[in-house]
C-alpha positions as CSV (number, residue, x, y, z in Angstrom):
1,X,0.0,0.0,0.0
2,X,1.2,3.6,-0.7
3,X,1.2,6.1,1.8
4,X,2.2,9.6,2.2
5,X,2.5,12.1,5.0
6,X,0.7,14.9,6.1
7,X,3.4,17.4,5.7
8,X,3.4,15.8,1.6
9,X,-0.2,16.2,1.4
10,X,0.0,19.9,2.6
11,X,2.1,20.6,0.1
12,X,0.3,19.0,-2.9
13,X,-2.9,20.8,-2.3
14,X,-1.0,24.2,-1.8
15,X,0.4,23.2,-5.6
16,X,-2.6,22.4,-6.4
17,X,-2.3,19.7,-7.8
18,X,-4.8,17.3,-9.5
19,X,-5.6,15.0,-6.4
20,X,-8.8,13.4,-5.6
21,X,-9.0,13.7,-1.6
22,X,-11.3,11.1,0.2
23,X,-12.2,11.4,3.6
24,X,-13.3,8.3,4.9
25,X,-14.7,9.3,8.4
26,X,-18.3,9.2,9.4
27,X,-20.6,12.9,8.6
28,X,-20.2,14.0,11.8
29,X,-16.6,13.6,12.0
30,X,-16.1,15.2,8.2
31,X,-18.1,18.4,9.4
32,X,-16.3,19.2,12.6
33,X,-12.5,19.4,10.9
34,X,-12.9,18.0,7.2
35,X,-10.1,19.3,4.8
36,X,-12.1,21.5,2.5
37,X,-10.7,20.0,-0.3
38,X,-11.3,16.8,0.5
39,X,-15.1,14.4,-0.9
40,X,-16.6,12.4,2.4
41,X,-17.2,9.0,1.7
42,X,-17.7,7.2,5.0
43,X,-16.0,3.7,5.7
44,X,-19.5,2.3,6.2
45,X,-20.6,3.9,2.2
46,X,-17.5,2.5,0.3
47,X,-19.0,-0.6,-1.1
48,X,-22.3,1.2,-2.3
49,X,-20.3,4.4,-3.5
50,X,-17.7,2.2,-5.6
51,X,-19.2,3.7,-8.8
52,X,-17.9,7.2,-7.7
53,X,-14.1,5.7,-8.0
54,X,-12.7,6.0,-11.4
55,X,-9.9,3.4,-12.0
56,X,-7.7,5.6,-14.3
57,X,-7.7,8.2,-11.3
58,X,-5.2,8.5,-8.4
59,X,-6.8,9.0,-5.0
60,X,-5.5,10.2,-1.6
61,X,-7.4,8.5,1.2
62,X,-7.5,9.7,5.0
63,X,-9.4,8.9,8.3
64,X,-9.1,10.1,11.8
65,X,-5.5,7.9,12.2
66,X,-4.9,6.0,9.4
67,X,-6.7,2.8,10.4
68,X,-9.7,3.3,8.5
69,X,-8.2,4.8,5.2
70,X,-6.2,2.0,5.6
71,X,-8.9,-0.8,4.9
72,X,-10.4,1.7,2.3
73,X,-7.2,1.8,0.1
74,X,-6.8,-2.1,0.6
75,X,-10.8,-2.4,-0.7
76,X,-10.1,-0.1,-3.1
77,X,-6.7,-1.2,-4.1
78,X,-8.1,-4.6,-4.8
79,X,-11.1,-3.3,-6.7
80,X,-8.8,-2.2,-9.3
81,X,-8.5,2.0,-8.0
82,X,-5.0,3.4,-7.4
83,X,-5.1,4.8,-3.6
84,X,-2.2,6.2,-1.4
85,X,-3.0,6.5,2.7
86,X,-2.3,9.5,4.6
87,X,-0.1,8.4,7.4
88,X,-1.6,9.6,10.5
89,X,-4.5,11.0,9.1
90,X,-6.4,13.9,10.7
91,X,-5.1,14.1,13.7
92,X,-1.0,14.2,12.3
93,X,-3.0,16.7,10.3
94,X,-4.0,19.1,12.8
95,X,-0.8,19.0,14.7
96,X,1.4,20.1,11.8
């Protein structure tokens, strides 16, 4: 599995560059500190959302920790969809 840091992911969306940012956390979590850039798709929603997941894109996945985006790229990996985990997740996030 990919992965990539907080600090890398910082600086990808301050190039802007053309990344597809899933948040995998639950709503409530995703409104209370959700990267702005980033599309919620909750753990629990992955299997009935697969048709939002295009297989030629590259997506950057992230959770509360890690743990969760974790199991999403490994779905998602194995479904054919090119993922890379933010290590950490949210909360590395908010303490850079």
């Amino acid at each position: 599995m990919k992965s990539i840091t907080v600090n890398s992911l910082e600086q990808l969306l301050i190039k802007q560059a053309d990344i597809k940012l899933i948040d995998v956390r639950e709503k409530d979590e995703f409104s209370v500190d959700g990267i702005k850039e980033a599309k919620n798709i909750p753990l629990s929603e992955l299997e009935a959302r697969m048709s939002e997941f295009n297989q030629t894109d590259d997506y950057v996945i992230i959770c509360r920790s890690g743990n969760r985006s974790g199991m999403a790229c490994q779905y998602l990996d194995e479904a054919g969809v090119n993922t890379t985990n933010v290590q950490g997740g949210m909360i590395e996030w908010n303490r850079r």
